[in-house]
N, C-alpha and C positions, 0 to 999 in steps of 0.2 A: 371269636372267642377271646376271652382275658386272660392271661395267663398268670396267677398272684405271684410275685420275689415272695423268698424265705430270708428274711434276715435277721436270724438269732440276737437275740437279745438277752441268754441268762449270763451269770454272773462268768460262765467260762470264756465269755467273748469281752466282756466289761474291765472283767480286774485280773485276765491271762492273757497272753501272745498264742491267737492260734496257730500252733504247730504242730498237732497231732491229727486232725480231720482239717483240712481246709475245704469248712463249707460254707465261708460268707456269703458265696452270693449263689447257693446251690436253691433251684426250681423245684418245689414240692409238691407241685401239680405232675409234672413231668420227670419225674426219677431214673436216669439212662443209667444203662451199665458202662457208657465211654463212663460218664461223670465217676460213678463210685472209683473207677481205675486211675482216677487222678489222685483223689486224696490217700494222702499218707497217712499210714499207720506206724508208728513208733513207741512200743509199752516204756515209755522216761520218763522223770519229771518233766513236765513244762518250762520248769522254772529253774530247776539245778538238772542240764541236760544231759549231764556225766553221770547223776544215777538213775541206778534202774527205776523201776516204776513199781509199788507194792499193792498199792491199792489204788479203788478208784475213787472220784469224788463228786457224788451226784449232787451234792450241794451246788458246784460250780459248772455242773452239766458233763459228769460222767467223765473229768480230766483226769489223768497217770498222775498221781504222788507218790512219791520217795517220801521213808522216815523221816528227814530232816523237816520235810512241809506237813509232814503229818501232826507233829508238835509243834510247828510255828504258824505259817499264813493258812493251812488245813485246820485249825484245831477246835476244835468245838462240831465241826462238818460232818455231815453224814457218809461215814467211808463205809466201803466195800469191797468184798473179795471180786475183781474182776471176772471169774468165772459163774459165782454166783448172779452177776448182776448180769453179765449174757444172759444164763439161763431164764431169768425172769425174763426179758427181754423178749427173746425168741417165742417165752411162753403167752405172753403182751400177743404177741403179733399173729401167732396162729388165728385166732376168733375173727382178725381179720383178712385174712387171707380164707377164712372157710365162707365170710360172707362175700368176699369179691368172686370165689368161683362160682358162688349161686347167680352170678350173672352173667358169667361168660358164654354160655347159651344165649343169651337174649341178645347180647349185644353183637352176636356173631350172626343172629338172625336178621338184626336192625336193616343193613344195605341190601338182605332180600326184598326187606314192607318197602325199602325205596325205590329198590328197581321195579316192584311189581307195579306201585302209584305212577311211575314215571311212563311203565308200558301202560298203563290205564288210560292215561290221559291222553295218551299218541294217539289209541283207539277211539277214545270220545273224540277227537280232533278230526282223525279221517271219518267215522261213523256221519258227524255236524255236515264235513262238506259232501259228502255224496248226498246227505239227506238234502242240501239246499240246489246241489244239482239236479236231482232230480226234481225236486218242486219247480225249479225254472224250466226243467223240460218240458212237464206236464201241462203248467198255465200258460207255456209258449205256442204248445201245442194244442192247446185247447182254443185261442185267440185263432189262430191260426186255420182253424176247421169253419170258427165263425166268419173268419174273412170271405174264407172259397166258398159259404155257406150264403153271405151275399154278393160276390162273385154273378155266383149265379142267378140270385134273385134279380139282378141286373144288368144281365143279359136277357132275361126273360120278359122282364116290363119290358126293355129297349124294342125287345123282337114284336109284343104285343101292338107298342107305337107306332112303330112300322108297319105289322100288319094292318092295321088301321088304316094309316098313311095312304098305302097301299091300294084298300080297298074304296076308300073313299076317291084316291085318283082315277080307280078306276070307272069308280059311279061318276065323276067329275069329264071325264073320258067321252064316255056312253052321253053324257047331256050334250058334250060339245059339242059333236060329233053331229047328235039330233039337231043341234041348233047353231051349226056350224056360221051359216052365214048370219044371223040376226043376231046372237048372241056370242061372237067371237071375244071382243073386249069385256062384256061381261063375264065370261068366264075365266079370261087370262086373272081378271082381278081377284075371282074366287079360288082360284089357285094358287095366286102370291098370299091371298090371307092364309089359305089352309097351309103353305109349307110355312109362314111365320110363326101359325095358332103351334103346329106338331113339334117345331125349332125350339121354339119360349116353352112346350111340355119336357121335352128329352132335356134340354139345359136344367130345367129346375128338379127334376128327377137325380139328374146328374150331382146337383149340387147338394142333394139330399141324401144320398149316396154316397159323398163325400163326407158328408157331417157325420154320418154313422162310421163311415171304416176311420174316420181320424180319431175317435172316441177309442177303437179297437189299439189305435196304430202309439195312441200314447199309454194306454195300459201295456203295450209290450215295453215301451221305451223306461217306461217306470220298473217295471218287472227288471228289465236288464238291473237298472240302477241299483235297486233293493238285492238282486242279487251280488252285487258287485260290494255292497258295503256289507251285508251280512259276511262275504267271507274274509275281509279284512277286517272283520271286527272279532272271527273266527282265531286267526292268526295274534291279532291285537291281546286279546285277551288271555291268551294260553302260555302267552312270555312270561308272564308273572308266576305264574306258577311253574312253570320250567326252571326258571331262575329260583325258586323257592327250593324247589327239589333239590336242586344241584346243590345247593346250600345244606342241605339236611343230610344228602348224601358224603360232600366234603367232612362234614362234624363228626360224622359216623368212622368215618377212615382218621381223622385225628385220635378220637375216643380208642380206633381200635390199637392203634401205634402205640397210644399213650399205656395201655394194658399190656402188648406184647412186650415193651420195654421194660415197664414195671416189674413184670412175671420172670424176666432175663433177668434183670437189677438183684430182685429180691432171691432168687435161686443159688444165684453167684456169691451174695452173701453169707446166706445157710452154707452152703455146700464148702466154703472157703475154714469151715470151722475155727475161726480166730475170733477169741473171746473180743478183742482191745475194738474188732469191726462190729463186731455183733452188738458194744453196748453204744458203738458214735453211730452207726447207722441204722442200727432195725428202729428208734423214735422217730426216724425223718422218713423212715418208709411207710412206721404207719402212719405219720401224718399224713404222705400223700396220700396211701391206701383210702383212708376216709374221705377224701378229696374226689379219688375218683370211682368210688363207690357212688357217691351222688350222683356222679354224672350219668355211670350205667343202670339206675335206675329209671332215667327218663326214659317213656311208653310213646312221647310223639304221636298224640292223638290225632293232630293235624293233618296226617298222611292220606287221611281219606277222603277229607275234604279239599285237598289240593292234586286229587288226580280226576277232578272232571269242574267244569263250570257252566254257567249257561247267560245262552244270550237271550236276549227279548227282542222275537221275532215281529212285525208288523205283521200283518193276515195280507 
């Protein structure tokens, strides 16, 4: 936030020594009741400090003149009965002070819209990563059924090979046996082709079996992956708006400080009833007044949009 200097520039800082309000370098954004207890009030002249003070001079910014200045460096100037000129004063400053309470509501309600966005977004954030844990459960688990799904189709061809194997050694058996002595070397040979023919069948099954479960085995490996950047991109993304809130919520406790002090400042003054305060300070209060009026008007529409985001899922 900026915070603007007040640095007077009418003719009571110009062509007088300030010695009745010292508010050269007083902040009229921020109006504290430390500050007002600084500056002095003294109803004198400015300028012949031995006399009293008779009227005021809003010409030169509401300064104490004595008769002597009222017909010499005052003369021509717009004077005033000091109490008159409070009274406008004080009357000046009510209209603003009836518009500043109409927003003391609002702005007292402000750091609820931000705690409420702040809890919103916590809730999208846990909401995101159980939704993404669960979908990695489920397509992990789903891979997973298809594995043991051929698993078993592959015990089953295996066993069918075998049974084959099997039965054909045993028909292989039964001829030898018939033709044990004439056809012994002829059959040993029919035998080393058949366990080759069944060896070179189970291998290329094997390897077939392979190429589908690898297929299975890198769609998990991907699945992890996808899950692993969706949820740091979960985390990624949700700082910025974390950091945004906190930002909206710190402004909110400055706005409010800046009002509670004001409300002190301006109360201390009224209640202090001394005209010489009421016509040097209720113009810089309403200045500020108006200053941070504008600011307790801002609605912070942003709040809604910064308590949830979204990411762009891959399927």
């Amino acid at each position: 936030m900026t915070v603007t200097r007040f640095t007077p520039s009418s003719k009571m800082f110009t062509d007088h020594q300030p010695l009745t309000l010292k508010l050269d370098n007083k902040e009229t954004k921020n109006l504290t009741l430390e500050k007002l207890a600084a500056l002095t009030v003294d109803p004198r002249c400015i300028v012949h400090v031995k006399e009293k003070a008779n009227l005021c001079c809003s010409s030169c910014g509401n300064v104490p003149v004595c008769i002597i200045c009222i017909y010499s460096k005052h003369k021509g100037h717009d004077l005033h009965d000091v109490t008159e000129l409070a009274k406008g004063e004080r009357e000046l400053l009510k209209p603003k002070l009836a518009e500043l309470n109409m927003y003391r509501a609002k702005l007292y309600e402000l750091p609820k819209k931000v705690g409420i966005a702040a809890q919103t977004l916590k809730e999208n954030i846990d909401e995101k990563t159980e939704k993404f844990m669960n979908q990695h459960k489920q397509q992990t688990h789903k891979i997973k059924e298809k594995l043991a799904k051929r698993t078993k189709e592959r015990k089953r061809g295996i066993l069918e090979i075998e049974n084959r194997r099997k039965d054909e050694n045993k028909q292989t058996s039964l001829n030898f046996e018939k033709e044990l002595s004439q056809l012994k070397e002829k059959y040993d040979k029919i035998r080393e082709r058949t366990e080759n023919k069944y060896d070179k069948e189970c291998e290329e099954f094997n390897v077939k079996c392979d190429e589908k479960d690898g297929a299975f085995l890198e769609k998990l490996r991907s699945l992890d992956v996808s899950f692993k950047n969706l949820t740091t991109a979960n985390g990624l993304l949700a700082k910025p708006y974390e950091e945004e809130l906190r930002q909206r919520s710190d402004y909110c406790d400055q706005i409010i400080k800046r009002y509670e002090n004001f409300t002190a400042t301006t109360t201390s003054v009224l209640a202090s009833n001394d005209v010489w305060k009421d016509v040097q300070c209720i113009p810089d209060i309403r200045a500020a007044c108006d200053t941070l009026i504008e600011e307790m008007k801002h609605d912070f529409p942003e709040l809604k949009s910064l308590s949830d985001f979204k990411i762009n899922q891959e399927s």
